[in-house]
C-alpha positions in Angstrom: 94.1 114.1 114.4 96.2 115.5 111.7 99.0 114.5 109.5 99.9 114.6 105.9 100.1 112.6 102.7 103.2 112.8 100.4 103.1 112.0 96.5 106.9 110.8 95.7 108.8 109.3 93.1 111.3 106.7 94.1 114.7 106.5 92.7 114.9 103.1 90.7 116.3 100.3 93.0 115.5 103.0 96.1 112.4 100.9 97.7 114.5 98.4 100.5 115.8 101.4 101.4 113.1 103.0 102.1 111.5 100.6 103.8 114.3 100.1 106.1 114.3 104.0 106.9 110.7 103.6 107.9 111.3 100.6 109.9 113.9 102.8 111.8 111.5 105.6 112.4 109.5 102.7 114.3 112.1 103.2 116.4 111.8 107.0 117.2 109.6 108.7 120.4 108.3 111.6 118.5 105.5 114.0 120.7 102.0 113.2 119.1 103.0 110.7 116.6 100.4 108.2 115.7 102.0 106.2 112.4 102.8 106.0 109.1 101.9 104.0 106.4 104.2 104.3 102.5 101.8 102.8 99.6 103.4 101.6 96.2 101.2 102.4 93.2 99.5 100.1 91.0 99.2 102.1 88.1 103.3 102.9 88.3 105.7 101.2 90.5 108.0 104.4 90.9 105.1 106.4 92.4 104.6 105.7 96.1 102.4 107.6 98.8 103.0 108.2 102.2 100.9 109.1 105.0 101.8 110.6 108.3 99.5 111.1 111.4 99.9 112.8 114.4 97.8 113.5 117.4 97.0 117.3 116.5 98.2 119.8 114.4 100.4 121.3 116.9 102.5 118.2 117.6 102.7 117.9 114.0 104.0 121.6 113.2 106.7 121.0 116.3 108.3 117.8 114.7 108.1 119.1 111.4 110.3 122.2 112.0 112.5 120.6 114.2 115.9 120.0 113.3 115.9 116.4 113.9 113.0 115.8 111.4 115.0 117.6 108.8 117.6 115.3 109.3 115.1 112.2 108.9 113.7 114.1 105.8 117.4 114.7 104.3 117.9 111.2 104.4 114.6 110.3 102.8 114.9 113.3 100.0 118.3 111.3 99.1 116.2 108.1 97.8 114.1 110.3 95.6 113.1 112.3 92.8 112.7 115.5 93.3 110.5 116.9 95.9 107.6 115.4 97.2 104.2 116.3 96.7 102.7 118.0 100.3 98.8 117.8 101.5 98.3 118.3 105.1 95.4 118.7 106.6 92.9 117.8 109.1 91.7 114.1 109.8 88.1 114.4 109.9 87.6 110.5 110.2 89.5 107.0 110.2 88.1 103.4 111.0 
């Protein structure tokens, strides 16, 4: 497995939006894709995380430099501020 987690800011009012952009991805047939799961912060409600898995690192690399995923991402950069954080990397367990 491998995948990503994403530190973002939300623009203020952005979240139903972004929750119905994920709920579209739902949607989507992407090669490898396992899920994704967006978590709001306690600690500061315009700080949100989200993760991203994928089967293996190869499926992963092939969505994300496709031109349909930048589209996706376009539309996702547009609810926030600035540029997300990246960390990909390896899953080396889940439960």
């Amino acid at each position: 497995m491998y995948g990503t987690v994403a530190r973002m800011r939300l623009k203020a009012g952005a979240e139903p939006q972004m929750q119905a952009l994920m709920k579209e991805y739902e949607g989507l047939e992407v090669p490898g894709y396992v899920r994704s799961t967006v978590y709001k912060m306690d600690g500061d409600a315009d700080e949100y995380y989200l993760t991203v898995v994928f089967e293996d690192r190869e499926s992963y690399r092939a969505n994300a430099e496709s031109p349909e995923q930048n589209e996706r991402y376009e539309k996702m950069a547009a609810l926030l501020e600035g540029e997300p954080e990246w960390h990909d990397g390896e899953i080396i367990y889940q439960g």
